[in-house]
N, C-alpha and C positions, 0 to 999 in steps of 0.2 A: 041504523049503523052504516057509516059507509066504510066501505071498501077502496085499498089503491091498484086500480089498476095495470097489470103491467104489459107494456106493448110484444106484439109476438116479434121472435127473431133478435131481440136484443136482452144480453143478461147484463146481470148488473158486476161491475169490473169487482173480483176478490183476491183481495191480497195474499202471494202463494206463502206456501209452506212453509217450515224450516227444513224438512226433507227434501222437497224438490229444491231450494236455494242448494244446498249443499250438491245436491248431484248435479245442478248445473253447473256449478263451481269444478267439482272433479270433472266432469267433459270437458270444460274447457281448457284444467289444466294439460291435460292426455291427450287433446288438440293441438294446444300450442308445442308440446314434445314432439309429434309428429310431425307437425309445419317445419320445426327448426329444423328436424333432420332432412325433411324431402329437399328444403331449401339448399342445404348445404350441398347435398347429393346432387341437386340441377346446375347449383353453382359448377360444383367440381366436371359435371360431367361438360358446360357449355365450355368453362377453361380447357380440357381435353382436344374436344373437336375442335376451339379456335386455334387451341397453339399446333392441332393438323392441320389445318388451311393458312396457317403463319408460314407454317414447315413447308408446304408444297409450294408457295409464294417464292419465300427465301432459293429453296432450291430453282425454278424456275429462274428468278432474275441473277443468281449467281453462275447459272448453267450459261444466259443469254451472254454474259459479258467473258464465258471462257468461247463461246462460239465466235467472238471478236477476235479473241488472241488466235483462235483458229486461222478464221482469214489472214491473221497479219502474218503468221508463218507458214501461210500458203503462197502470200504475196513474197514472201522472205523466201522461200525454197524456190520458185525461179530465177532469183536473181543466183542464189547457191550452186543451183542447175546447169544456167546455160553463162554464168557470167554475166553481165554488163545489159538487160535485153532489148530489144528493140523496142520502139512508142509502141508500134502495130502487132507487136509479140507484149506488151504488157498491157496496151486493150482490150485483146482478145482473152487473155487469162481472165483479167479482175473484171470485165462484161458479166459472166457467171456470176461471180460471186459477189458483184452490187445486186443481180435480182433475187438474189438467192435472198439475200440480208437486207432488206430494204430502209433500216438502219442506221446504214452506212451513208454520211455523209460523203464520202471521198475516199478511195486508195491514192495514195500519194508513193512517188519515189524521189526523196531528196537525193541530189548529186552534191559530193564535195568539189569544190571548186575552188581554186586559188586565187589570190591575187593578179596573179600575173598571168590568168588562165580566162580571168571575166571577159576582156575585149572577144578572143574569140568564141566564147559560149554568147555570147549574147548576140553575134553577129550570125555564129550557128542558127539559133533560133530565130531568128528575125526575120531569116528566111520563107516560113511559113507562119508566122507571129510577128506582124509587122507591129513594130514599134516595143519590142520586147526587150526590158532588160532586169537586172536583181534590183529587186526593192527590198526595202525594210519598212517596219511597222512606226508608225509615229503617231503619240497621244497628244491630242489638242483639247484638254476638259475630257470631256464624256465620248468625243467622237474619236475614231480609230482610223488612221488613212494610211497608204500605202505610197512612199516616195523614193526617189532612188537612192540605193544604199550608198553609205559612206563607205572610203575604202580602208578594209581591214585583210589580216593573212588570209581567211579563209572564209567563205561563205556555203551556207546547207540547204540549197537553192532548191524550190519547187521545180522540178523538170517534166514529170510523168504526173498526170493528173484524170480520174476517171472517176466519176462521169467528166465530162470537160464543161458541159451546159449546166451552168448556175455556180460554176467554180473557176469561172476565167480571172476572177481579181485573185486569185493564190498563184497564178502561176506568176515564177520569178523571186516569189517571196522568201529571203534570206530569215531563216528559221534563230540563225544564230541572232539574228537583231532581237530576238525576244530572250531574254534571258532565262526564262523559265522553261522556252523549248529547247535551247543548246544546255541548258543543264539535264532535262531529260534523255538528249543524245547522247550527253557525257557519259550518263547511269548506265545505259544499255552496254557502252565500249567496255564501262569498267565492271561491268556483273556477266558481257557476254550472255545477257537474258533479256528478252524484251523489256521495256522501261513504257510509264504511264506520266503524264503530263498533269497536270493540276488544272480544275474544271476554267477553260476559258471561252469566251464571248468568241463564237465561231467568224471566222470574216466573210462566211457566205452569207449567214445569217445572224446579225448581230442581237437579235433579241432572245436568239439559243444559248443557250451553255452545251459544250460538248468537253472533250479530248483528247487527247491524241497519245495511240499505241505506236511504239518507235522499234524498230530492230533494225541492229545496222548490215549494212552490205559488204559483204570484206572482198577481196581481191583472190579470186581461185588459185588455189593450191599455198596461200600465204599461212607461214606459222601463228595461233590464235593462243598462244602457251598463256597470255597474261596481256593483263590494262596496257601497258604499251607494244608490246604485238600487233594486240586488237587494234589499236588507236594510230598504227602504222601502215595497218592494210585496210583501212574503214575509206569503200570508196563513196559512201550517204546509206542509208537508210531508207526502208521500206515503211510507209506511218499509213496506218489508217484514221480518220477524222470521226468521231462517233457524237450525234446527237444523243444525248443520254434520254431524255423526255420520250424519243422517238422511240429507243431502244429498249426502255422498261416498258414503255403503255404499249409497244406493237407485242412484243413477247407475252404479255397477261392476257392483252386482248385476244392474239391467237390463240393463247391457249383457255379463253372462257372464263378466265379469273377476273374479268371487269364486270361482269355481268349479275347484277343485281344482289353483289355479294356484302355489302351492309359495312364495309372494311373501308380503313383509312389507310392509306400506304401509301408511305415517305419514305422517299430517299436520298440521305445526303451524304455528299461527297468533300474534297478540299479542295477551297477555291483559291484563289489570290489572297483574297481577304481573311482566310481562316475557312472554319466549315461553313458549308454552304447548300442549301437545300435545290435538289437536281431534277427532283418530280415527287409529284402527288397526284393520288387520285385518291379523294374524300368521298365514298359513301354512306357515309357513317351517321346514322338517324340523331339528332340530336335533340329533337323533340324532348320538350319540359315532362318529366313525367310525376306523375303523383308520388308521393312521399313512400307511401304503402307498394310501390314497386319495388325500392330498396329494401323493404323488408322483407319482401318474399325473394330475395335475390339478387335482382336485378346488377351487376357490376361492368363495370367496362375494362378490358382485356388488352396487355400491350406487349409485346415483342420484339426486342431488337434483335439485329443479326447482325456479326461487322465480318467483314469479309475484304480479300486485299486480293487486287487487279494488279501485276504487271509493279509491284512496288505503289501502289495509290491504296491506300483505305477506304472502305465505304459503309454504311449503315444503313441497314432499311430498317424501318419501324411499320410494324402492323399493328393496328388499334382496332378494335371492335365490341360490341357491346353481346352479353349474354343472351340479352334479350334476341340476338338474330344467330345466335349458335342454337340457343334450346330454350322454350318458353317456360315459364313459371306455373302451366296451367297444371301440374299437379300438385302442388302445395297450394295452389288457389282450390281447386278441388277438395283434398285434403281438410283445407280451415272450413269451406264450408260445407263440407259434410260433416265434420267434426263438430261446429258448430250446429247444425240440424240436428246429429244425432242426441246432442248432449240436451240442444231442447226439448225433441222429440220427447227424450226418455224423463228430462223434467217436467215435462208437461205428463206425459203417463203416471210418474210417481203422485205428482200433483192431481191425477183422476182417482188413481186408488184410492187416497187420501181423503180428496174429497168427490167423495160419490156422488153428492147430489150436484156438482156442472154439469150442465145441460148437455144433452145430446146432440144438440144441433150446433155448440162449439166443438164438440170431438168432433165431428164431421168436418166442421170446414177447417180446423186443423190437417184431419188426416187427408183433405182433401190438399191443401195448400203442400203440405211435407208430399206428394206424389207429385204435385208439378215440377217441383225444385230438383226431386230423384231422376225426372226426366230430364230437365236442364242438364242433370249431372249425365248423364248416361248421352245425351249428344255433345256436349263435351267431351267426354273421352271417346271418341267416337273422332272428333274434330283432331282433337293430339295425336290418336294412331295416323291418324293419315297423313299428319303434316311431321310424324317422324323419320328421324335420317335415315333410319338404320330398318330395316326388315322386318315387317309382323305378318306370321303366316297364323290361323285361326284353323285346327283341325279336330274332325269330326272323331269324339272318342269311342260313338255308340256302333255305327256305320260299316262295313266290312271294308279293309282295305285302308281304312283311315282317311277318307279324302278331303281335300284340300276344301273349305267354306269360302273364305276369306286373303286376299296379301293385299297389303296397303301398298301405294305407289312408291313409296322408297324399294320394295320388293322387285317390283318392274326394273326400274330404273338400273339394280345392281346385279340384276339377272339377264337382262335383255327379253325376257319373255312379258308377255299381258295377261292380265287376272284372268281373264276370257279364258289365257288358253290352260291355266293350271286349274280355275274351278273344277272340283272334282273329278282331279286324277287322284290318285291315293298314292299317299305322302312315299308309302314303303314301296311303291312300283318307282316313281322317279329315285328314290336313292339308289336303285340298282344303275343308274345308270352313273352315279356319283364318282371321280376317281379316286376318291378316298373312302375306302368300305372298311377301313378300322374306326372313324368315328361313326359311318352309318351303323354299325352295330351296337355301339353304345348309343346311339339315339333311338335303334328300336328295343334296347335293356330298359331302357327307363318309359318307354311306351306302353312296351309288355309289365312291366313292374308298377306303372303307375305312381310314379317319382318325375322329382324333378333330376334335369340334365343337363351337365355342359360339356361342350367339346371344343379343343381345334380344329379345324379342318380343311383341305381343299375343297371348292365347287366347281361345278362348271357354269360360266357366262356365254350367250348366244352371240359369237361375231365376234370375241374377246378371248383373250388368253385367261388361264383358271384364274380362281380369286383366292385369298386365305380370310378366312372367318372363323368369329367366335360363336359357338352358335351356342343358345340357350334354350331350353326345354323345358314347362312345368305343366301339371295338371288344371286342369278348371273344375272346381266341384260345383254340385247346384245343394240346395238346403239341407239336403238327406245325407251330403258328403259321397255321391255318385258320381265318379268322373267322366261328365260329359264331354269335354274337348280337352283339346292341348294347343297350348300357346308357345309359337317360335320363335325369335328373335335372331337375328342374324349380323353382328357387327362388321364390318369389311375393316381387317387392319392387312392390305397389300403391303401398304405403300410400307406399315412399319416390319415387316417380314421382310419387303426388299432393303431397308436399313440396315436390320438385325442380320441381313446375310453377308450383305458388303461390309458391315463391323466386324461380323465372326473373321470374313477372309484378309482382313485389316491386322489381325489383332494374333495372326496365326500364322502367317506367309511373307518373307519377304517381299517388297513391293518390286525390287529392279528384277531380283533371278526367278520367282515366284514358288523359290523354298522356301522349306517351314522355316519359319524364324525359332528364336529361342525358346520362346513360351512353348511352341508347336513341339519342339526338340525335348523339355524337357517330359512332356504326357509322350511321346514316345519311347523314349528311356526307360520312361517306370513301368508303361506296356509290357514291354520287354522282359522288364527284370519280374516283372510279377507271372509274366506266363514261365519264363526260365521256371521261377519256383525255387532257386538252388539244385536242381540240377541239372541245368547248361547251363554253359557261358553268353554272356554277351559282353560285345567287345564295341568300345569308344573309339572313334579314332578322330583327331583333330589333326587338320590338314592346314598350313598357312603357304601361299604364293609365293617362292621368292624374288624378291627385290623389285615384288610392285610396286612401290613410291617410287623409286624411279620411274616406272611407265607412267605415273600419275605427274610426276614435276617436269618429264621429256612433253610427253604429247598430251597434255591435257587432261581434264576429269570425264571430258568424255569420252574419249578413248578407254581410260579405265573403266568406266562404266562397261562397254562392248567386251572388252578384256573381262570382267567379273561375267558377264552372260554365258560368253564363250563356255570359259572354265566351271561353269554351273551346269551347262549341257554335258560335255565333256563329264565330269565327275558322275553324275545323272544316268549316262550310258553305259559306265563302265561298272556300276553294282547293281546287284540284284533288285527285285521287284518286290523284294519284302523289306530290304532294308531303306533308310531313313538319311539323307542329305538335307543338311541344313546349314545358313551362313547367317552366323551369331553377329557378321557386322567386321568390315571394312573388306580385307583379303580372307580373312577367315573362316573355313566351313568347319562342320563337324559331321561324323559318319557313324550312324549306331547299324552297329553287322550282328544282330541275331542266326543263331543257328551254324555257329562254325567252331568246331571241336575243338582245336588245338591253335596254336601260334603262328604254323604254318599257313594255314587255312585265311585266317584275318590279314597275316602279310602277304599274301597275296592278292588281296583282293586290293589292298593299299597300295601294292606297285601296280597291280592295271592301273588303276589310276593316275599315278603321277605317270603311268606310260603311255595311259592316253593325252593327260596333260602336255607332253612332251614332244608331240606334233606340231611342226612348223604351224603359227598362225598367222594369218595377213589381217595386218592391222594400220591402217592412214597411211598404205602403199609403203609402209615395211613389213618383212617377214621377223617375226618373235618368235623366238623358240622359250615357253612357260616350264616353268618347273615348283616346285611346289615341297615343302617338306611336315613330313608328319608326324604324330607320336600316337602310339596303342597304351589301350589302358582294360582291364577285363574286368565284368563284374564275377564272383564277388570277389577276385584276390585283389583287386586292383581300390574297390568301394564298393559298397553297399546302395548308394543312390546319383542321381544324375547329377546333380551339381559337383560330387568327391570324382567320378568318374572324368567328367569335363574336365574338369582343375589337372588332373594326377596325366590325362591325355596332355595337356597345351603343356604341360612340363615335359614330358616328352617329345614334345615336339621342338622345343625351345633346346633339347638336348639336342637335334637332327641339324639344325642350323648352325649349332656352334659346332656339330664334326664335320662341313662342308655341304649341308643341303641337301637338294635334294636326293631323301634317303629315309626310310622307317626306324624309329625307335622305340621297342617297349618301355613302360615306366618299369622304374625300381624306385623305391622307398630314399635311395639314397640321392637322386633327382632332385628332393624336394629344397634341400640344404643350400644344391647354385641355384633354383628356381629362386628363391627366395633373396640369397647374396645377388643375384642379377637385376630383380626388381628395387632391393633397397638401392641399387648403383643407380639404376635407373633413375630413380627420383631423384636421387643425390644430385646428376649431373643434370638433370634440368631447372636446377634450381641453382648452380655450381654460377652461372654467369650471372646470374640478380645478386648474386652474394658475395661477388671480386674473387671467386676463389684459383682462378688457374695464373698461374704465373707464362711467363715467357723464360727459357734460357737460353742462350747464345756459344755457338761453338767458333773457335774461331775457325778461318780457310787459308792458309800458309803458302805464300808466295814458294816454290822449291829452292827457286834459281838466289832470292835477296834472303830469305827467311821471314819478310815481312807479311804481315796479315793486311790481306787486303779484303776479304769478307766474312761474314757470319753466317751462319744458319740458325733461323729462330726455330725452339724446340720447346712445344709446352709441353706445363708442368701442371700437376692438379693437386692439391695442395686442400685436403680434407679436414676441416676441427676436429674431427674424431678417428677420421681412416688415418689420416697422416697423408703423407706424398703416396697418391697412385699413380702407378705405372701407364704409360701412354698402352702400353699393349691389350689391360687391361679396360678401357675405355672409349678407346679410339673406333674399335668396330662397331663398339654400341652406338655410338655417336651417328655412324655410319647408317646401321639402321634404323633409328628411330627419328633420321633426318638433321637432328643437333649437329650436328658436323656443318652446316652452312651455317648459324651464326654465331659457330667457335673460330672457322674458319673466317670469316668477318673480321670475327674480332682479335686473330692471331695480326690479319694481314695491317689491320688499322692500326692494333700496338706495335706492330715490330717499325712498320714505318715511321710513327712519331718519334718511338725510341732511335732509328736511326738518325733522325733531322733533328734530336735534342743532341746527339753525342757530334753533329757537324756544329751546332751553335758551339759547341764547350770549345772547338777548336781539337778535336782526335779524327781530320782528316774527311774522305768522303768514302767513307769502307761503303761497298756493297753488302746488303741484306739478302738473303734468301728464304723464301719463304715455299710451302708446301701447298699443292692443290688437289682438294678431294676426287673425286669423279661428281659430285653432286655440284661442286661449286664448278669444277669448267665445264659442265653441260650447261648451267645456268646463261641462257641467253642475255644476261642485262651482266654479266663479269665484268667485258673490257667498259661498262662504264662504273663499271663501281669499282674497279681497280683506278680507273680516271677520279674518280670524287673521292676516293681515300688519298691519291698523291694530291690533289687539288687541297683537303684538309688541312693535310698533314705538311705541304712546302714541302716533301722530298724531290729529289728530280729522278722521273721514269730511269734513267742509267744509273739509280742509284740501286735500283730492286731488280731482284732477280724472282723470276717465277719457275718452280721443280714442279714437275710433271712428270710420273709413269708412264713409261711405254704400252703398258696395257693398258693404260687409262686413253691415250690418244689413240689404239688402235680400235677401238668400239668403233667408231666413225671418223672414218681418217679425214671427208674431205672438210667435216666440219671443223673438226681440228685444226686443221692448217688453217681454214677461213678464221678461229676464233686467233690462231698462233701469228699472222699476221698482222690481224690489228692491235696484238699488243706491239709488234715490232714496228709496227707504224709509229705508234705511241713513245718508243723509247724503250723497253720494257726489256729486259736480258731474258732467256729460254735456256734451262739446262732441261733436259734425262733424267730423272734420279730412278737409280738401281739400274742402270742400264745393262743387260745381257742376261735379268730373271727373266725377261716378257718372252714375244715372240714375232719383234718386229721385221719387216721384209728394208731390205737394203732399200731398195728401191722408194718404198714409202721417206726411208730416213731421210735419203739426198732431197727429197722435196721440203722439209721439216722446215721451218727457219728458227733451225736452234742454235743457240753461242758454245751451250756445255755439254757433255757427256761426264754424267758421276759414275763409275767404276762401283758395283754394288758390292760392299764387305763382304759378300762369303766369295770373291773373288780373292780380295787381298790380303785373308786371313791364312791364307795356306799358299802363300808365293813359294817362302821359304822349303813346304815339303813338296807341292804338288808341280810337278814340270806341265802340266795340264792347265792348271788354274793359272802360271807365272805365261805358260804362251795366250792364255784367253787376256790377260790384262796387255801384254805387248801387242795383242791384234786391235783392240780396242783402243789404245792408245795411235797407233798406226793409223787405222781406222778416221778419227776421229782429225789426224793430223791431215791427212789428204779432204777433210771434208770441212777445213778449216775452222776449226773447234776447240776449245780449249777442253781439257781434261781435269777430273778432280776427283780423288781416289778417296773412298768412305773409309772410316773404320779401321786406320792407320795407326799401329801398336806400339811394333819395336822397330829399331836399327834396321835389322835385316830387310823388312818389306819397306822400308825409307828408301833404302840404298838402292834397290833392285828399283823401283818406283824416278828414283831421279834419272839413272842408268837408260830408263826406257824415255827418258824426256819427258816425262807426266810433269805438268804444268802445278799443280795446286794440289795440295791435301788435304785433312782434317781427322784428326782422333784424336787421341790421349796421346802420341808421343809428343804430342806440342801440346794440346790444351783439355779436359775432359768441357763439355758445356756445363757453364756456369752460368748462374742469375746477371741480370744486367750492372747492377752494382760492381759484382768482381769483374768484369769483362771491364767497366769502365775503367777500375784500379789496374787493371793490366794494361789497357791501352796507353793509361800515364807516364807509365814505368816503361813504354817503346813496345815500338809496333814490329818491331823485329824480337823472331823468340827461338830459344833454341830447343831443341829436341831430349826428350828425358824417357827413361827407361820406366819399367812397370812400377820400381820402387819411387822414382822421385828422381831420380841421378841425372844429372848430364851427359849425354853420350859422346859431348867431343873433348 
């Protein structure tokens, strides 16, 4: 009989189970569950840390390009400083600040230069610049050359130039030849803010792209009120020249960001052409990778940023791959230990099953599944080390807890070496930690044998503390004995420094660095919650009077200074527990805990407007600030911050209309003109888009002929629903919410058309009179927009008369006369109106160049009883005749103040005994019917 022999060491291959199929099946599905997840998890966490090194990137080259504007208004504040400065006083300045910034292509200082100013600037220069003179740019194709400029009004000439080596072909360069730099000059005159150029081909270096930060240079002590101020005392401009390539990659480079960071980062700007790419630096792996990387993760990572320079747009783009944020090596782990185990345990099921597999394949199975656990186990071993973030490895058996293990991220975020923490114990360095409220939760979960997370401060060696997330879990070994503990340490500084600057962003105003509103209203309910109901807390809303004035006189930066001021000021004058905050423009609001009675709160409300009420020097005028308020108390007044705020600014709004500065508690019955005030309000800013105000015309009666030889234009407001509202009613509002300049616009443009249509009809060349706010003759651009309304309209300047209060010109007498002047240049007639309410100095008047003196009605209404008021109109009349002026008496009734009025020689009238003002139409109908009228009684009668 024979036998088959079988060879040793090899068995014959059996087909497995259905029990081991099936549990191989389930491993792998319980494999693939956990691969997806870990995948997702490494995804989410490398998007994490890239869009941190996006964020640090971003901020860094957004920081670089405000250290540019730095320079240009350091370059700009000597010219502000000393005026006009010398070459050897502008080399020595900007010498610093080329080394500082290496960057910088060039500081430049453009001079404006005129036409008829070239011969001698160039012969100036030539002096030490032989052969110098303005050139302009000229494109021949592709090449760029410099030749001498053609002659135009003004040229924006390179004068002052540093470094001077490698930038001699800019000097002389008329900036206006390119049209894209004189429109960038233009931008800065008219925003009076630095301006940015659009990326151009540098003429030092023509294969750079750079450009150019402008601020212009104005003429010391000159008015900056607005775009032709500005563009009146612009004597050039201060530019710096910026290599952008230079300026990204030196700012990364010094700060470590180019080095070996696996990142793509672009950045484009707007060229000539449209957008245009300004720099890159591509480290960005791009190696082909296996199919099966995408599976386990692998993604590539982009961020834009757009950010604006000086009026210039810009965008960086960061791109990077996951793969160089955080490896994939634990879902590769993961699969294949999932994958091992699930055979492992199929092959086991598959030994149970079948008993008689040899012995010597379970061996070198178990033999094979121990090499791979090894694999696995230097593997993670390889991933601790190359992780970002801090693994410390401590002893759970050991007294003291001491330190095994910290992986080099640890070093790195510590400033200490593993050397020097191997076994110290964990619990002796946290004593020295400065935050011992998380070290005690990290030894609670020590001592408890849990896991643990905390916030917290460390301390770093050589560095300021750090803020981390620090994590805590146990290590069990097979028995479920906890041998060690595993720490993890995240560094989020940088977002704690965010999260801080956002809190004080989002809680403070920015200019005074009070709480803003949101801050105002968690102090409010503070308050009312510890009150409890019973104490008071008292609101108080405080508004500036007739700051838009100081804001349309001197500027927004003045206002600005003016709003700090009055925020220290307000600041110093309450208490140290109460709450100042500006809700926004001239507006503060004051929450006063802890004051019993009414008394107690208005007082604290008049320190304040009493400290407000100290002279202030402000662009070498003294202003004396006032400010008016209103009190509101919890609970009589509201129940929460927002009814409290409200029921205050209504009181306050009561304070202004009794004359200002002054305190007013609310009452309930406030809320009824709060309300009739604001519907007005809206009414009339919408009153001129919608034709609503009329003009009417009063005549002004010759005494001596009875003829009408001018008008007074007197609007009218004419409401679809109010009906006709009263000027008294409207006109202050107008006043303060600034509407009063383009009602008064449009008074002066209507009344003049209407006069030059009633010369066409043939009704003579009657003079018009027309009325001027204080906002409109403070307005420095008046006499020419009193010029382009007669220029419109064909009236002639002696056909228009302009009325002006005596307090309105006595604000600032000499600018007065300077604006009174040149309308008398112009042609332009000058009355007084209400002459003898104000408080004018004789002395001022004789200088005045005024034609009229109006006689104000509460003079001429009591001729007839008061021997007082009948000698103030005979003086004024007198007055007026030595100072050779004519005379015109307001608000003329009856008989008796005619008679007494002709009797004193008064030149001209106006009231109801000759005409009341009517609309243009009737005025026309009367002029028809003769320009000569006679006089009539209250009823209507004729009095001769």
């Amino acid at each position: 009989m024979l036998t088959r022999k079988v060879r040793p060491g090899r068995a014959r291959a059996r087909p497995p189970t259905p029990a081991a199929v099936l549990t191989l099946l389930a491993g792998l599905g319980l494999t693939a569950v956990l691969v997806v997840g870990m995948v997702n998890a490494e995804r989410e966490r490398a998007r994490s840390e890239f869009l941190q090194r996006a964020e640090i990137r971003n901020a860094t080259v957004t920081r670089s390009f405000g250290d540019a504007l730095d320079v240009l208004r350091a370059a700009n504040a000597l010219f502000a400083s000393v005026g006009v400065a010398s070459r050897d006083e502008f080399s020595a300045f900007t010498r610093p600040l080329l080394a500082s910034h290496p960057y910088l292509q060039a500081v430049v200082f453009h001079r404006m230069v005129a036409n008829h100013e070239r011969a001698a600037f160039e012969a100036e220069n030539q002096r030490f610049r032989p052969g110098f003179e303005i050139r302009e740019r000229r494109v021949n194709g592709n090449k760029v050359t410099l030749v001498r400029a053609a002659p135009r009004p003004r040229y924006l000439v390179v004068d002052y130039i540093e470094p001077v080596a490698g930038n001699e072909v800019t000097l002389g360069y008329d900036a206006f030849s390119f049209a894209q730099q004189g429109s960038t000059f233009m931008r800065a005159i008219d925003t009076g803010q630095p301006a940015s150029s659009l990326m151009l081909p540098l003429l030092q270096r023509g294969d750079h792209l750079g450009f150019l930060l402008m601020m212009p240079v104005y003429r010391r002590g000159a008015p900056l009120t607005n775009a032709a101020a500005r563009s009146a005392a612009a004597l050039g401009d201060t530019a710096v020249v910026i290599d952008v390539a230079t300026l990204v990659g030196t700012t990364l480079a010094n700060s470590n960001m180019l080095v070996r960071n696996g990142l793509r980062i672009e950045l484009t700007g707007r060229g000539l052409d449209g957008p245009q790419r300004a720099y890159l630096h591509d480290a960005l792996d791009r190696t082909n990778r296996p199919a099966w990387h995408a599976w386990l993760g692998e993604a590539v990572f982009t961020n834009r940023h757009t950010f604006e320079v000086a009026g210039m747009p810009w965008e960086l783009r960061v791109t990077g791959r996951s793969s160089e944020m955080a490896g994939s090596a634990g879902a590769l782990i993961a699969l294949v230990l999932g994958c091992l185990v699930s055979i492992a345990t199929s092959a086991y099921v598959q030994s149970r099953v079948k008993r008689t597999r040899r012995i010597e394949a379970l061996v070198e199975t178990r033999t094979a599944d121990l090499h791979d656990a090894l694999d696995a186990l230097r593997l993670y071993r390889r991933a601790i080390d190359a992780s970002a973030n801090a693994i410390i490895l401590v002893s759970a058996t050991r007294p003291g807890y001491p330190i095994e293990y910290v992986n080099p991220a640890f070093e790195r975020m510590r400033g200490v070496t593993a050397s020097e923490v191997a076994g110290r114990g964990l619990l002796d360095m946290g004593n020295r930690e400065p935050d011992q409220a998380g070290v005690a939760e990290l030894r609670a979960a020590i001592r408890e044998r849990r896991e643990g997370h905390v916030s917290m401060r460390l301390l770093r060696r050589g560095r300021e503390d750090m803020y981390a997330e620090v994590y805590i879990a146990p290590v069990n070994n097979e028995d479920g004995v906890t041998t060690h503990f595993v720490m993890a340490q995240y560094d989020v500084t940088m977002a704690k420094r965010y999260e801080a600057e956002l809190e004080a962003r989002a809680r403070f105003d920015t200019l005074t660095g009070l709480a803003n509103r949101a801050l105002l209203h968690d102090r409010i309910d503070n308050a009312i919650n510890l009150a409890a109901g019973r104490a008071t807390v008292w609101v108080a809303a405080l508004d500036l009077d007739h700051f838009k004035f100081v804001n349309d006189t001197l500027g927004h930066d003045a206002g600005d200074e003016l709003l700090k001021a009055a925020a220290q000021r307000i600041s110093a004058a309450v208490g140290r527990t109460d709450t100042v905050a500006r809700t926004g423009g001239d507006e503060f609001v004051l929450v006063l805990p802890g004051r019993d009675n009414e008394s107690d709160a208005a007082a604290t409300v008049n320190a304040v407007l009493h400290a407000l009420a100290h002279p202030l020097e402000l662009h070498g005028q003294d202003l004396v600030l006032t400010g008016s308020a209103g009190l509101a108390a919890f609970p009589a007044d509201g129940t929460d911050a927002a009814t409290l705020i409200q029921h205050a600014e209504v009181a306050m709004y009561r304070s202004k209309e009794l004359g200002r500065n002054m305190v007013q508690f609310y009452m309930p019955t406030m809320n009824a003109r709060a309300r009739e005030r604001l519907a007005l309000e809206g009414a009339l800013r919408s009153a001129l888009v919608h034709d609503e105000f009329e003009l009417y015309y009063q005549p002004q009666v010759d005494l001596v002929t009875g003829a009408v030889v001018g008008l007074e234009a007197l609007i009218r407001w004419r409401h679809p629903s109010m009906g006709m509202v009263r000027p008294d009613r409207f006109i202050n509002l107008a006043e303060e919410t600034g509407l009063i300049v383009p009602i008064g616009a449009w008074v002066l443009r209507t009344a003049c058309r209407q006069s030059r249509a009633w010369q066409h009809a043939g009704l003579g060349h009657l003079r018009i009179a027309v009325n001027l706010s204080a906002r409109q003759f403070a307005d420095p651009n008046l006499v020419r927009e009193i010029a382009r309304v007669l220029d419109e309209t064909g009236l002639s300047a002696a056909c228009l008369e302009v009325e002006i209060t005596e307090s309105l010109v006595m604000g600032d007498v000499e600018s007065a006369i300077r604006t009174m002047r040149e309308l008398k240049q112009m042609g332009v007639q000058l009355s007084i109106d209400d002459f003898g309410t104000g408080y004018s100095s004789l002395s001022y008047l004789r200088r005045f160049p005024v034609d009229v003196l109006k006689i104000d009605r509460s003079f001429v209404r009591d001729i007839p009883f008061s021997e007082d008021d009948a000698a103030m109109v005979a003086a004024i009349i007198e007055l007026a005749r030595g100072l050779r002026m004519r005379v015109i008496a307001e608000g003329v009734e009856t008989e008796a103040q005619l008679d007494y009025l002709r009797r004193r020689g008064c030149d001209e009238v106006q009231g109801h005994v000759y005409a009341q003002a009517a609309s243009g139409a009737e005025v026309e109908r009367l002029l028809r019917t003769g320009r000569h009228m006679i006089p009539h009684d209250a009823n209507g009668m004729s009095v001769r």
